[in-house]
BAKEVO-108179 format. One record per residue (C-alpha): x, y, z; residue number from 1; residue in one letter. Coordinates in Angstrom, 3 decimals. Example, Ala and Ser with C-alpha at 12.3 -4.5 7.8 and 13.67 -1.06 7.14 Angstrom:
BEGIN
+----------+----------+----------+-----+--------+
:       c1 :       c2 :       c3 : num : residu :
+----------+----------+----------+-----+--------+
:   12.300 :   -4.500 :    7.800 :   1 :      A :
:   13.670 :   -1.060 :    7.140 :   2 :      S :
+----------+----------+----------+-----+--------+
END
This chain:
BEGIN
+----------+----------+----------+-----+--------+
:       c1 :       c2 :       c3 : num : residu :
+----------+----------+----------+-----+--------+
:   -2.475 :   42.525 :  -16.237 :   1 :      X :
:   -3.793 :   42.522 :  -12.544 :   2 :      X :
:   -4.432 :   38.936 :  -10.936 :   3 :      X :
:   -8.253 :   38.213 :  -10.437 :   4 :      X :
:   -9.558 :   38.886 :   -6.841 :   5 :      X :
:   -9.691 :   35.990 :   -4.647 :   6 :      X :
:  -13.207 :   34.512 :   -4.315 :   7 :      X :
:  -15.225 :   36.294 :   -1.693 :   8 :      X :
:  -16.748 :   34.454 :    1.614 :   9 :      X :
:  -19.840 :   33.118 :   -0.005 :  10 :      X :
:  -18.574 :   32.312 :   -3.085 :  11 :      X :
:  -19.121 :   28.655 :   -4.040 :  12 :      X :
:  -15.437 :   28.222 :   -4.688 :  13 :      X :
:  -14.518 :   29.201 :   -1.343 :  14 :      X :
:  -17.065 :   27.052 :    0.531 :  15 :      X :
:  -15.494 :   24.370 :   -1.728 :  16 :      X :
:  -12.160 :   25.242 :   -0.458 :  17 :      X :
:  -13.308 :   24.653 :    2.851 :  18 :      X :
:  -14.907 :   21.588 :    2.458 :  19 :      X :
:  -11.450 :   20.012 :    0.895 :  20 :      X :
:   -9.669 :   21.479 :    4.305 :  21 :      X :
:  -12.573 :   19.833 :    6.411 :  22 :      X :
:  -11.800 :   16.642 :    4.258 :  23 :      X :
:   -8.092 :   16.416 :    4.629 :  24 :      X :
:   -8.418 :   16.884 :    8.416 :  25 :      X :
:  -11.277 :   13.582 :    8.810 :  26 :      X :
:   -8.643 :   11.547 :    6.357 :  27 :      X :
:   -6.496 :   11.894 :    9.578 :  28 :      X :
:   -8.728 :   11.050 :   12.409 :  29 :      X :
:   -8.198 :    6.566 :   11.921 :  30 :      X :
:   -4.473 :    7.379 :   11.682 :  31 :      X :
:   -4.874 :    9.882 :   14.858 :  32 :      X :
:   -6.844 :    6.774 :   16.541 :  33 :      X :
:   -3.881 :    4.403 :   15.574 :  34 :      X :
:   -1.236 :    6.449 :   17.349 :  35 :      X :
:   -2.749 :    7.330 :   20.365 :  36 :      X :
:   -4.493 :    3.196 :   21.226 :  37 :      X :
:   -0.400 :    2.932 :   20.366 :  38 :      X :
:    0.853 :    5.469 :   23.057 :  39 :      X :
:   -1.509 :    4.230 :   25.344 :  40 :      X :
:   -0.406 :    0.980 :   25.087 :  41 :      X :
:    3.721 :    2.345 :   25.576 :  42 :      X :
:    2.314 :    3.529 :   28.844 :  43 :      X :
:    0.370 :    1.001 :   29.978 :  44 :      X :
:    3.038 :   -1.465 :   29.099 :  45 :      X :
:    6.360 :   -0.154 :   29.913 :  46 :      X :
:    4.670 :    1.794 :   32.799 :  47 :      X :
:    2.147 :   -0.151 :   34.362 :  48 :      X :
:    2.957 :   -3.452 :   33.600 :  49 :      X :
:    6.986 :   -4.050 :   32.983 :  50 :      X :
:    7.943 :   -1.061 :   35.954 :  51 :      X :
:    4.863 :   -1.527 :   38.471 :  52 :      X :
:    3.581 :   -5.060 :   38.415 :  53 :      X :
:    6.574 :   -7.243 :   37.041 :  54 :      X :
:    8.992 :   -8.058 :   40.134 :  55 :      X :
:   11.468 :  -10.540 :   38.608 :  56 :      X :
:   14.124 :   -8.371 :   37.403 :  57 :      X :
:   15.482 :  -10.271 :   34.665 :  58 :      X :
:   11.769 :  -10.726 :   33.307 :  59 :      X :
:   11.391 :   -6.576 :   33.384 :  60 :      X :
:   14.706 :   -6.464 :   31.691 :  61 :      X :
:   14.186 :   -9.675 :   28.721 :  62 :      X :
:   10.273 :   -7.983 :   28.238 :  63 :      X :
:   11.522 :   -3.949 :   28.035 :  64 :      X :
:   14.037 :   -4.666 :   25.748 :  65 :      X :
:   11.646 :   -6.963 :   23.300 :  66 :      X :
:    9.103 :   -4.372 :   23.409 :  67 :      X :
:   11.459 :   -2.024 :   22.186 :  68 :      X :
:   12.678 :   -3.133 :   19.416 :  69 :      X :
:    8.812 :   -4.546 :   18.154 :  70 :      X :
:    7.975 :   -0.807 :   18.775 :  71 :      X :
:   10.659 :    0.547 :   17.178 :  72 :      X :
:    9.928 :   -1.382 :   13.810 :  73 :      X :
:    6.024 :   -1.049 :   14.058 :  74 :      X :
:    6.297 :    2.636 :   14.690 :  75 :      X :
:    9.031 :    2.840 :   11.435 :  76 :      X :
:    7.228 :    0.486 :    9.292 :  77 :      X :
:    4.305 :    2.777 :    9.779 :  78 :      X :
:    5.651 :    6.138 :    9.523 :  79 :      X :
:    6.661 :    5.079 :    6.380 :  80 :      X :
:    4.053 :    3.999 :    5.133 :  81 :      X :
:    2.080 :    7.433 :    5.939 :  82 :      X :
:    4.546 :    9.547 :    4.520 :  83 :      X :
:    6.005 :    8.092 :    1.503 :  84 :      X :
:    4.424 :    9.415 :   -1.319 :  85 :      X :
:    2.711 :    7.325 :   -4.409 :  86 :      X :
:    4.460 :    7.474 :   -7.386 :  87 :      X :
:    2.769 :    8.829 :  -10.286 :  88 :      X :
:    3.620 :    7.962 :  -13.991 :  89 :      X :
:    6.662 :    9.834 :  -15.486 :  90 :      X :
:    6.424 :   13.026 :  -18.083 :  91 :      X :
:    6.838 :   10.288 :  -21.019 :  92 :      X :
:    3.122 :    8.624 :  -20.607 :  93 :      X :
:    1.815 :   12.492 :  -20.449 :  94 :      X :
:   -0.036 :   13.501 :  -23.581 :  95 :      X :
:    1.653 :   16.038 :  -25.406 :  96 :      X :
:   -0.018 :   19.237 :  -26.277 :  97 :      X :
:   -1.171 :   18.116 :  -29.849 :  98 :      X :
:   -1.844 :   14.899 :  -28.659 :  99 :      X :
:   -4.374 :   16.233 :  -25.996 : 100 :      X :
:   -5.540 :   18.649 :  -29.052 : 101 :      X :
:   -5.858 :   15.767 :  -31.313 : 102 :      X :
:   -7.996 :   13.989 :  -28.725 : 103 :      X :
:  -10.376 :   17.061 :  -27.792 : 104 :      X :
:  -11.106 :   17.080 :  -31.533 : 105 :      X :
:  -12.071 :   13.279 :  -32.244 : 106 :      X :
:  -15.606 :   12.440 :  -31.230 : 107 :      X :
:  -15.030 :    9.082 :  -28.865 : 108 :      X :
:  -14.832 :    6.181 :  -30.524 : 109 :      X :
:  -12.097 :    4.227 :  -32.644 : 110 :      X :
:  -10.852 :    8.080 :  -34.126 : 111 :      X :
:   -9.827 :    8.958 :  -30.175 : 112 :      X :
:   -8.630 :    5.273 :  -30.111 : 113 :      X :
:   -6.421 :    5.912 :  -32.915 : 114 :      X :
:   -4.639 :    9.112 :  -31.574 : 115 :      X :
:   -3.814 :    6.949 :  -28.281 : 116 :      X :
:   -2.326 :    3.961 :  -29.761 : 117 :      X :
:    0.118 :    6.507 :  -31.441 : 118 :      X :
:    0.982 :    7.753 :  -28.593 : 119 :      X :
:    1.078 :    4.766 :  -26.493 : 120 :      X :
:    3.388 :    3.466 :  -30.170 : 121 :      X :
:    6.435 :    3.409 :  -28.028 : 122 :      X :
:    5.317 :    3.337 :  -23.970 : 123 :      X :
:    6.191 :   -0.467 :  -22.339 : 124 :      X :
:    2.512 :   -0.954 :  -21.786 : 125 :      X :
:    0.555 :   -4.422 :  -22.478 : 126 :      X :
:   -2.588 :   -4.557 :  -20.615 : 127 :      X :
:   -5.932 :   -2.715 :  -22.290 : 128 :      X :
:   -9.189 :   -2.140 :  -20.742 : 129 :      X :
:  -12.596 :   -4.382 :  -21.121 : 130 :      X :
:  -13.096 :   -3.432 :  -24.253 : 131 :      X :
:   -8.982 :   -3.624 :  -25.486 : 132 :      X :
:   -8.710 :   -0.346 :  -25.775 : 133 :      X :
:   -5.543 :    1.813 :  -24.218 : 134 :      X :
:   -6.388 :    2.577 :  -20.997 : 135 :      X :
:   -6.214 :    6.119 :  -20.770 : 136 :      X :
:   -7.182 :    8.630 :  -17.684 : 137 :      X :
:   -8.912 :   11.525 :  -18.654 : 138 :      X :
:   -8.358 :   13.333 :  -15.504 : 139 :      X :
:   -4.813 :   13.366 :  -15.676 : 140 :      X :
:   -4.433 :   13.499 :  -19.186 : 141 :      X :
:   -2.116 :   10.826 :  -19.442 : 142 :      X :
:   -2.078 :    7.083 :  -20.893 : 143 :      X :
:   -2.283 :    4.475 :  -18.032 : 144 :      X :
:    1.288 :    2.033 :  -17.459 : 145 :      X :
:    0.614 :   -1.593 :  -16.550 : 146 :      X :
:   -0.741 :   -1.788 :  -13.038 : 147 :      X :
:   -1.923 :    1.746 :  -12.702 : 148 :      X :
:   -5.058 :    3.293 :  -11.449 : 149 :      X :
:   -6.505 :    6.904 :  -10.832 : 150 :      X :
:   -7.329 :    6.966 :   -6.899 : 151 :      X :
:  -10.410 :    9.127 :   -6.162 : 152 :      X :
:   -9.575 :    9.799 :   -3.200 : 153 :      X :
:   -5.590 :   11.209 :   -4.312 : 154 :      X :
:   -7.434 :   12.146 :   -7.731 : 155 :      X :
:   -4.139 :   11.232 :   -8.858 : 156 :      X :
:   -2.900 :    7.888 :  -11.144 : 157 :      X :
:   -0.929 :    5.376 :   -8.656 : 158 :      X :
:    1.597 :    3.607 :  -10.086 : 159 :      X :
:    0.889 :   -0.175 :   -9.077 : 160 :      X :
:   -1.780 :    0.784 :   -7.198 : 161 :      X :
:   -3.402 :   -2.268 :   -4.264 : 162 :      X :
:   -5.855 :    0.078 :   -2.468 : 163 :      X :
:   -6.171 :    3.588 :   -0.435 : 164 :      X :
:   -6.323 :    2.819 :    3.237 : 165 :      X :
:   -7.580 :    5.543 :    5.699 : 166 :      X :
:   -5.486 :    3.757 :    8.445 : 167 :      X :
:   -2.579 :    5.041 :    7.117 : 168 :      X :
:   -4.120 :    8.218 :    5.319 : 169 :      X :
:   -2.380 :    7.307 :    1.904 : 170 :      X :
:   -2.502 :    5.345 :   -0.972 : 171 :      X :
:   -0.391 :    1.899 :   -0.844 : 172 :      X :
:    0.789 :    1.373 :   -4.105 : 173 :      X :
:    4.644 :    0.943 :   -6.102 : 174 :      X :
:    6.693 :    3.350 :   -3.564 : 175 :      X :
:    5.042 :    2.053 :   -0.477 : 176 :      X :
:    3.781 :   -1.409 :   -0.193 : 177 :      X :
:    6.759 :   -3.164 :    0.837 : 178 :      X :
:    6.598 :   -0.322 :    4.123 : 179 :      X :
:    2.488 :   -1.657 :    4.380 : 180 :      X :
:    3.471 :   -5.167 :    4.255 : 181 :      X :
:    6.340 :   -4.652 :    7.012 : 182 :      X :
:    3.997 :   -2.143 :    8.977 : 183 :      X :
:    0.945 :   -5.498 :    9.094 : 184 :      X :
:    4.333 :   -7.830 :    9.818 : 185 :      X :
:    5.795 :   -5.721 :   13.088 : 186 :      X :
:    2.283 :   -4.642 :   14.255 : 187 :      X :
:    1.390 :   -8.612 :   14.134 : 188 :      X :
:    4.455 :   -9.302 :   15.822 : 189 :      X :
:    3.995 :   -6.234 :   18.620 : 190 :      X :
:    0.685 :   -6.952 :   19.135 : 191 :      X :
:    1.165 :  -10.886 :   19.906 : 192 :      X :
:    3.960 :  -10.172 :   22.363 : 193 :      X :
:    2.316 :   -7.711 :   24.058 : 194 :      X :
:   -0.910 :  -10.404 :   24.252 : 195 :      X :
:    2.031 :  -13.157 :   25.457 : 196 :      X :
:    3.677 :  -11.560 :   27.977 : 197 :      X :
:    0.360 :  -10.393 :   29.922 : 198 :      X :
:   -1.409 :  -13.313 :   29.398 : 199 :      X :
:   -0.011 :  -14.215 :   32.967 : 200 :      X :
:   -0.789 :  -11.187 :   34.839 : 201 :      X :
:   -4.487 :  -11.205 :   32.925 : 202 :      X :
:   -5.002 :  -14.121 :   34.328 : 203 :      X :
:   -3.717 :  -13.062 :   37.864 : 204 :      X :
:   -6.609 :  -10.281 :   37.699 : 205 :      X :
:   -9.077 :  -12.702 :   36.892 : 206 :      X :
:   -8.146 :  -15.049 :   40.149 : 207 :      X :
:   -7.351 :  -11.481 :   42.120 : 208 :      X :
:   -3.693 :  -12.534 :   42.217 : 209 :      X :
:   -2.889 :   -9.016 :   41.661 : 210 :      X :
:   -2.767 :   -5.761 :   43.997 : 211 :      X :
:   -5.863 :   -3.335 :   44.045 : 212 :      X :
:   -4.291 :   -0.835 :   41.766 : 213 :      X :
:   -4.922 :    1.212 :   38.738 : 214 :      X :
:   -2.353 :   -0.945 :   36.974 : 215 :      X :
:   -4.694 :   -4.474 :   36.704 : 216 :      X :
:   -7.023 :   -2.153 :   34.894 : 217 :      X :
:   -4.268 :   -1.318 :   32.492 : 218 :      X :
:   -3.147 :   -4.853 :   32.069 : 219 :      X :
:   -6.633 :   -6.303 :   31.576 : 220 :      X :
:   -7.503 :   -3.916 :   28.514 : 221 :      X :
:   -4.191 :   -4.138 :   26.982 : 222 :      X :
:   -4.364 :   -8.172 :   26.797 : 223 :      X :
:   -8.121 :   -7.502 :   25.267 : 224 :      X :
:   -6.472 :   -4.498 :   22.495 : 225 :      X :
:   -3.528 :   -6.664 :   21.492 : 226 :      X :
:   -5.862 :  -10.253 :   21.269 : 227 :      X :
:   -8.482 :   -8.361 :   19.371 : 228 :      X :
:   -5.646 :   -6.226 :   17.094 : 229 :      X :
:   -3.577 :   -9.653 :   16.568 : 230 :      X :
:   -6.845 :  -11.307 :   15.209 : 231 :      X :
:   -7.759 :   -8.649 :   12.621 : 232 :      X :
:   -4.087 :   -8.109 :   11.640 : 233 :      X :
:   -3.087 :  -11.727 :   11.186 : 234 :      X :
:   -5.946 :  -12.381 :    8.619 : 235 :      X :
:   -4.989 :   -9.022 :    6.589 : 236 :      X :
:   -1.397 :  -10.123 :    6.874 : 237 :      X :
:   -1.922 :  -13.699 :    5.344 : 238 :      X :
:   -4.487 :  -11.987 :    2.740 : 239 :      X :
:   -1.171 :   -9.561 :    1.717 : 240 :      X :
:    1.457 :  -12.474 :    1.876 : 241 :      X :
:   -0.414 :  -14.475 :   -0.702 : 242 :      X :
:   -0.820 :  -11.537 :   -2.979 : 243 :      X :
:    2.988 :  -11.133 :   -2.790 : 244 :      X :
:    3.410 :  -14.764 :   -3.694 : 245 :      X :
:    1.191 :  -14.432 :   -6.805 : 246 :      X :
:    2.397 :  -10.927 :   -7.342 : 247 :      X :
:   -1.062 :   -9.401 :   -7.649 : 248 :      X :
:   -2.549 :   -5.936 :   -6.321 : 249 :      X :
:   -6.054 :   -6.099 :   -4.170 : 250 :      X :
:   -7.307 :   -4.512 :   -7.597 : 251 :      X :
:   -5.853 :   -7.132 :   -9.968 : 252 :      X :
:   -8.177 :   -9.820 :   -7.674 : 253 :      X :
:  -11.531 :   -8.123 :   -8.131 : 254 :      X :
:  -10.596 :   -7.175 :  -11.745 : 255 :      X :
:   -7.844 :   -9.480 :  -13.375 : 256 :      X :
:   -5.655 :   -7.536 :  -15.921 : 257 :      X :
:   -6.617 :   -7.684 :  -19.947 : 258 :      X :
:   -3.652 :   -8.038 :  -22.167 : 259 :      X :
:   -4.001 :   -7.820 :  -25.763 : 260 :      X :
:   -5.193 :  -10.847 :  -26.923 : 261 :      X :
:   -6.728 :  -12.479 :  -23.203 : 262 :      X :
:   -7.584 :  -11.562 :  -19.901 : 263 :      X :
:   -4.778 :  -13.690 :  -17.441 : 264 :      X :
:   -5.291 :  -13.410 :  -13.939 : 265 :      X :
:   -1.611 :  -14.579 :  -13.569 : 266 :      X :
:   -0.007 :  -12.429 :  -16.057 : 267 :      X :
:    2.437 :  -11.127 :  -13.586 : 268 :      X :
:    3.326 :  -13.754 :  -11.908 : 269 :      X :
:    6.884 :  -15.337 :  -12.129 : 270 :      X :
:    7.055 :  -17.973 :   -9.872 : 271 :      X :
:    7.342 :  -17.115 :   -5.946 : 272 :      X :
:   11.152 :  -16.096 :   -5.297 : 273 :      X :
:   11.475 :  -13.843 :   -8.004 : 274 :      X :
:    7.398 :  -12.440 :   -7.241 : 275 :      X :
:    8.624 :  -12.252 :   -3.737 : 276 :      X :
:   11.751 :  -10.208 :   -4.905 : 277 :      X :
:    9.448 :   -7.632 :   -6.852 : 278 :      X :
:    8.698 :   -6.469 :   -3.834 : 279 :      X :
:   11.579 :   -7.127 :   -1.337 : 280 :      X :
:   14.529 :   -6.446 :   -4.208 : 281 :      X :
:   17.370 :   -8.851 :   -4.333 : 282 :      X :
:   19.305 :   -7.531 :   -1.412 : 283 :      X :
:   18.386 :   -9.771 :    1.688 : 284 :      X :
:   19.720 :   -7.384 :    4.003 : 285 :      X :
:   17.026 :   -5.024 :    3.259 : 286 :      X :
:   13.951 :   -7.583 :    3.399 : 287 :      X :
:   12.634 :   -6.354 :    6.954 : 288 :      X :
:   14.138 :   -2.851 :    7.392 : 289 :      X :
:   11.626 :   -0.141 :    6.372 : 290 :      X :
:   13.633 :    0.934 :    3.381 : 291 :      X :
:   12.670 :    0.985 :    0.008 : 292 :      X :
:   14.254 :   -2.074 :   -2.160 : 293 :      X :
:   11.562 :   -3.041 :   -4.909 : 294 :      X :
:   12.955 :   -3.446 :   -7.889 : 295 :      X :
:   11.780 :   -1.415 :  -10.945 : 296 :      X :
:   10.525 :    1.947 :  -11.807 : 297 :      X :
:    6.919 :    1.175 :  -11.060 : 298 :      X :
:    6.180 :    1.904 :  -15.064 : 299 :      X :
:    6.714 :   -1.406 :  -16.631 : 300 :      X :
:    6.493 :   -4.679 :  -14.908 : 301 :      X :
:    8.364 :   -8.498 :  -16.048 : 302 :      X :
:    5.641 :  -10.303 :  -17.706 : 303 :      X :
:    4.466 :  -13.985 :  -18.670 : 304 :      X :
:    3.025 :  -13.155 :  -22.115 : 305 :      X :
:    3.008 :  -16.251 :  -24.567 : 306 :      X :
:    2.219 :  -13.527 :  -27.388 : 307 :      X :
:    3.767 :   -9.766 :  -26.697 : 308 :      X :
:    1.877 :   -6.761 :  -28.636 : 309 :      X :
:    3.663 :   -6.454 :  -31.852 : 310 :      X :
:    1.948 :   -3.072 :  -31.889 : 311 :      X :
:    4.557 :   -2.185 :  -28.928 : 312 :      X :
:    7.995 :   -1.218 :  -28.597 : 313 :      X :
:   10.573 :   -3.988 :  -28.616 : 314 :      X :
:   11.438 :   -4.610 :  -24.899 : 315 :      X :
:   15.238 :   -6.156 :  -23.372 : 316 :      X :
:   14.697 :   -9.822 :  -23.088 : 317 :      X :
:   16.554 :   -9.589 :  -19.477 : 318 :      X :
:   13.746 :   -7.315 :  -18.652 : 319 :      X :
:   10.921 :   -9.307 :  -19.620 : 320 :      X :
:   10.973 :  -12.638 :  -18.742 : 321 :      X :
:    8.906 :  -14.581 :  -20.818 : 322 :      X :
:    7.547 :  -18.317 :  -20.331 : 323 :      X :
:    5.032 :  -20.491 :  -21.271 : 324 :      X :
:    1.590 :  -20.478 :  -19.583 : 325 :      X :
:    2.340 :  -23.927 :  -18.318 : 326 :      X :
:    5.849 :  -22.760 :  -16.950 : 327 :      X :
:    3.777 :  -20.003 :  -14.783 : 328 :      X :
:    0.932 :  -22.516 :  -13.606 : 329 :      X :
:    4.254 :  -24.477 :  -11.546 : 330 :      X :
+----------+----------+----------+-----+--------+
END
């Protein structure tokens, strides 16, 4: 049997195709303004400030080599971050085909209800929505693990999913948000040495202390860029270091997750080293190198839960470390 013909020109699918490709392309334009405000800077820097208007040797030397390495890790940290792609949920909290049968056939309510919790019988999954029912996307046909959410923008289901950020053109969820975390850390980091080690020559333009050349220009807009940048970045970065610390998403704060029997803003908390290791792993060594080390699979999450779902399959108790509700307040 011959394949249909493709849509013709004025077809309303192919405009629609368009419009996606017009889409895609805008997603990129805050990452394109990222990279070139950070080329720029390289120039104006290493150029115009370390080679042209530094004449201390040893203080072109100490500043070029600094630079470098800040660079190096902001430009990794966020490359990463870009291209890593969010995890989705594995094959096993897919509906199967009578499952999705089943479902299409049940009017909503408690008999739709009832064909999820079978299949959701055996999946490590604890928190419901508003209502406690299972949480369950109808777009991608699949029941929702612990900590997941269906991005609009993706139209996909993130696995541990904080937010989508257009600076970055990707969602920052499971696979990715230790790379975020490093990427606000380094660009902190580049930004205030950058701001430090111009301050001087700023000032020098302000008092004309500095020859009538195109570089002064350079160095007065790159102390403005990296003041302005560390500002913004430091408050983000202290928002995302306290999340770590309580081990919560940007989600879980604007919409705390429901368990079976309560709703427990803190129900994945387990104290700060070991909510600081969810996301860092337990190997030090990898802790500010742009390479994954969270521990898990992103499906199933350690827990505080004074009362588990008996409805749920039996979980390892090395896996799932329970405590009291006082023991998680500490």
């Amino acid at each position: 049997m011959a394949a249909p013909p493709p849509p013709a020109a004025g077809a309303p699918g192919a405009w629609g195709g368009v419009r996606r490709r017009c889409q895609r392309l805008l997603y990129w334009v805050p990452v394109l303004f990222i990279s070139s405000i950070l080329c720029w800077s390289y120039y104006a820097y290493v150029t115009q400030l370390c080679l042209l208007t530094m004449t201390n040797i040893g203080e072109k030397v100490v500043c070029l080599v600094a630079y470098h390495i800040f660079f190096m890790l902001f430009v990794w940290s966020y490359w990463k971050t870009i291209f890593t792609l969010p995890m989705n949920p594995s094959k096993e909290f897919h509906l199967s085909y009578s499952d999705k049968e089943s479902l299409e056939r049940e009017p909503r309510g408690e008999s739709q209800q009832e064909v999820l919790r079978r299949a959701a019988k055996d999946l490590p999954i604890y928190t419901r929505t508003m209502s406690g029912a299972i949480r369950y996307c109808d777009r991608c046909h699949l029941v929702k693990p612990d900590r997941c959410h269906h991005c609009s923008v993706c139209d996909k289901c993130i696995l541990k999913m904080d937010h989508h950020c257009p600076w970055v053109n990707n969602c920052v969820g499971f696979s990715n948000y230790k790379f975020f975390l490093l990427f606000l850390a380094y660009s902190l980091l580049y930004c205030l040495f950058v701001a430090a080690t111009d301050l001087q020559y700023f000032i020098k333009f302000w008092t004309n202390g500095l020859p009538d050349t195109q570089a002064k220009f350079h160095i007065m807009f790159l102390f403005f860029a990296a003041a302005m940048f560390s500002v913004s970045l430091s408050s983000l970065f202290g928002y995302h270091c306290w999340l770590v610390s309580k081990n919560k998403s940007t989600l879980e704060v604007f919409r705390a997750p429901i368990f079976r029997h309560r709703t427990d803003k803190n129900g994945f908390s387990l104290g700060f080293s070991k909510n600081l290791r969810q996301v860092f792993g337990d190997e030090k060594k990898y802790w500010l190198l742009p390479v994954f080390s969270s521990l898990g699979d992103g499906c199933s999450f350690p827990t505080c839960l004074v009362n588990q779902d008996p409805e749920q399959a039996s979980t390892p108790v090395d896996f799932f470390f329970l405590c009291t509700y006082k023991q998680n307040d500490v």
